[in-house]
C-alpha positions as CSV (number, residue, x, y, z in Angstrom):
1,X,98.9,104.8,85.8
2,X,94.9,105.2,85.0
3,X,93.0,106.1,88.0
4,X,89.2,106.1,87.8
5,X,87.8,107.8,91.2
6,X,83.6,106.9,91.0
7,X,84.2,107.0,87.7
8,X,82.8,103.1,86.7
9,X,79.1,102.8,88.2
10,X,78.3,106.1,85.9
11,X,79.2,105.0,82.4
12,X,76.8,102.6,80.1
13,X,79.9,99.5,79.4
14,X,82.6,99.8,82.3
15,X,84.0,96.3,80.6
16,X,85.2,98.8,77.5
17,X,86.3,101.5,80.1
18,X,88.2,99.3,81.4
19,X,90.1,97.8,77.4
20,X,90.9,101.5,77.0
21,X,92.8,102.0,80.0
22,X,95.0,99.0,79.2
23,X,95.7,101.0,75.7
24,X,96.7,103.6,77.5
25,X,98.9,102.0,79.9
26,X,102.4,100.3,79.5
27,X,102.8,96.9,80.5
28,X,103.1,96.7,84.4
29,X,101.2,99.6,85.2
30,X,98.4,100.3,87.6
31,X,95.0,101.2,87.3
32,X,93.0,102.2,90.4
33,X,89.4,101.9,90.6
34,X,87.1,103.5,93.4
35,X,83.7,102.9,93.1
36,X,80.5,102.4,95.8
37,X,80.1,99.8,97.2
38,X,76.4,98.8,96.7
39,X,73.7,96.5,98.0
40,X,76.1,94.7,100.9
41,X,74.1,92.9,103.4
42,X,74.9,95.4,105.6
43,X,72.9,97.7,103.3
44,X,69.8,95.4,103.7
45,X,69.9,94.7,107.0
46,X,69.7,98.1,108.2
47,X,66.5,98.7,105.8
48,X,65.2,95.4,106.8
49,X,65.3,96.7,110.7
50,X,64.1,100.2,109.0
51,X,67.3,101.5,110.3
52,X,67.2,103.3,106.6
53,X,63.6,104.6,105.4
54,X,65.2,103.7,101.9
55,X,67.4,102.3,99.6
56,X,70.3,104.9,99.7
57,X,72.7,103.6,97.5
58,X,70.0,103.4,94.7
59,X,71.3,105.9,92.5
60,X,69.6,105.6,89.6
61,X,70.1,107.3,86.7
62,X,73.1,108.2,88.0
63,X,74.8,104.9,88.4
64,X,74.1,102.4,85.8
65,X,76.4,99.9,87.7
66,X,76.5,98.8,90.6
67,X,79.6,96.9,92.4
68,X,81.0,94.4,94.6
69,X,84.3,93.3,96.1
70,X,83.9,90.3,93.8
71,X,81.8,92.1,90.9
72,X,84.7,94.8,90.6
73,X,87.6,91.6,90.5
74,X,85.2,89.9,88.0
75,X,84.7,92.7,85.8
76,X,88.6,92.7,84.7
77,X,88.8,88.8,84.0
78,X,89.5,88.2,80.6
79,X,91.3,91.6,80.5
80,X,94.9,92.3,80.3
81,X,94.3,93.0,84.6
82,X,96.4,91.4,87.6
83,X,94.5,92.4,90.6
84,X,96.9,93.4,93.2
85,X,94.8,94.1,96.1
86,X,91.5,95.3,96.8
87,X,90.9,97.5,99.8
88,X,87.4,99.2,101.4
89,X,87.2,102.6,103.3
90,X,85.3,103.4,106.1
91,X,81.5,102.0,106.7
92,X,79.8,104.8,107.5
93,X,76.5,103.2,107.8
94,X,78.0,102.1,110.9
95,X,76.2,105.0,111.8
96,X,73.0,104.3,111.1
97,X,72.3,101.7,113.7
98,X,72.3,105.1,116.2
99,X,69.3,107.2,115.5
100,X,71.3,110.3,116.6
101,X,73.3,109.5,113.6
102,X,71.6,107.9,110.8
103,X,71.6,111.1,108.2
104,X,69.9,108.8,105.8
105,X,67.1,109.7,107.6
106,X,67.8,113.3,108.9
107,X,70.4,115.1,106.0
108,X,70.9,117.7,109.4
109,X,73.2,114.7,111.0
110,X,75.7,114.5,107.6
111,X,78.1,116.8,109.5
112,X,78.2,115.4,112.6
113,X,78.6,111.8,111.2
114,X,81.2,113.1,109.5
115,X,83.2,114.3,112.0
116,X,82.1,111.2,113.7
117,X,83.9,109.0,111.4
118,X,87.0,111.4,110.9
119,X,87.4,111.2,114.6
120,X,87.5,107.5,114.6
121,X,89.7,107.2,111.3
122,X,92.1,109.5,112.6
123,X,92.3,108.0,116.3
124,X,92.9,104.5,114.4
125,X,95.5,106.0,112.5
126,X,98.0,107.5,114.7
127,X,96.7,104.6,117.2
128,X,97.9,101.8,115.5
129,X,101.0,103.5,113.2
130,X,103.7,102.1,115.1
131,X,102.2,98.7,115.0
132,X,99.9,97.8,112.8
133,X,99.3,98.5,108.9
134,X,95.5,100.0,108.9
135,X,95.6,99.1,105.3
136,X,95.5,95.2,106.5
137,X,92.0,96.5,108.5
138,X,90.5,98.1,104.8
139,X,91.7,95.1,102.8
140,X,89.8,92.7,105.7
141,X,86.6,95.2,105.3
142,X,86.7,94.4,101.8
143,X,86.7,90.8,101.9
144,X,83.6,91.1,104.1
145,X,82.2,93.0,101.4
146,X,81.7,96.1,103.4
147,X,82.9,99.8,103.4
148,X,81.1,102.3,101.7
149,X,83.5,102.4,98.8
150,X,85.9,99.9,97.4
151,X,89.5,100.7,96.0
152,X,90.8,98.1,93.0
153,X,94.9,98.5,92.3
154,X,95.1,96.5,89.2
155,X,98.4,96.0,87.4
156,X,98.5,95.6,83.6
157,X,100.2,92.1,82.4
């Protein structure tokens, strides 16, 4: 296994990356790639509504790539990669549509909106363990093409 956590949107050629981790993986085993998820609508519609005084997940030089749901399956066509499943984690620019809340703007509020959304992780969690999957809730978040980060399991062929 070959796990790259915010690993991808910070090197120059994630395609090559990605041709070295099926070197160093046997046939049928997993890579898992985090990375942001960047530029969603969501993204824009909350600095379109100046909800956000700026671009936040403009992390220049810092990230040289930016992904997607799709851009992130994309990348590892033509590879020796089977995608598997594709999940999101939590939006926490949910947040940001509550002005008591949106530490975009105010850096004071990071604390609170992260309690905020461990709270409502944690709630969902022991909420819905005996029936549901919350995995099936991330995977859904994902094919929306929201969450603020997207998880990639990716099995070698």
């Amino acid at each position: 296994m070959v796990g790259l956590d915010n690993v991808l949107e910070h090197v120059a050629d994630p395609a090559l990356l990605l041709r070295k981790a099926a070197q160093l993986t046997c046939e049928g085993g997993m890579l898992i790639i985090e990375v942001t998820n960047d530029y969603s609508s969501y993204q824009q519609a909350l600095f379109d509504s100046q909800k956000v005084n700026r671009k936040h997940w403009e992390a220049y030089p810092d990230h040289l790539a930016y992904f997607s749901r799709e851009s992130l399956i994309s990348l590892r066509e033509n590879m020796h990669w089977k995608t598997e499943k594709v999940i999101a984690d939590f939006l926490i620019e949910l947040l940001f549509i509550n002005n008591h809340s949106g530490f975009c703007n105010d850096k004071s509020l990071g604390k609170q909106a992260h309690a905020s959304r461990m709270f409502l992780e944690k709630f969902l969690e022991q909420a819905t363990a005996k029936k549901y999957d919350l995995t099936g809730f991330y995977e859904a978040m994902s094919k929306m093409n929201q969450g603020r980060q997207i998880i990639g399991f990716f099995r070698k062929q």
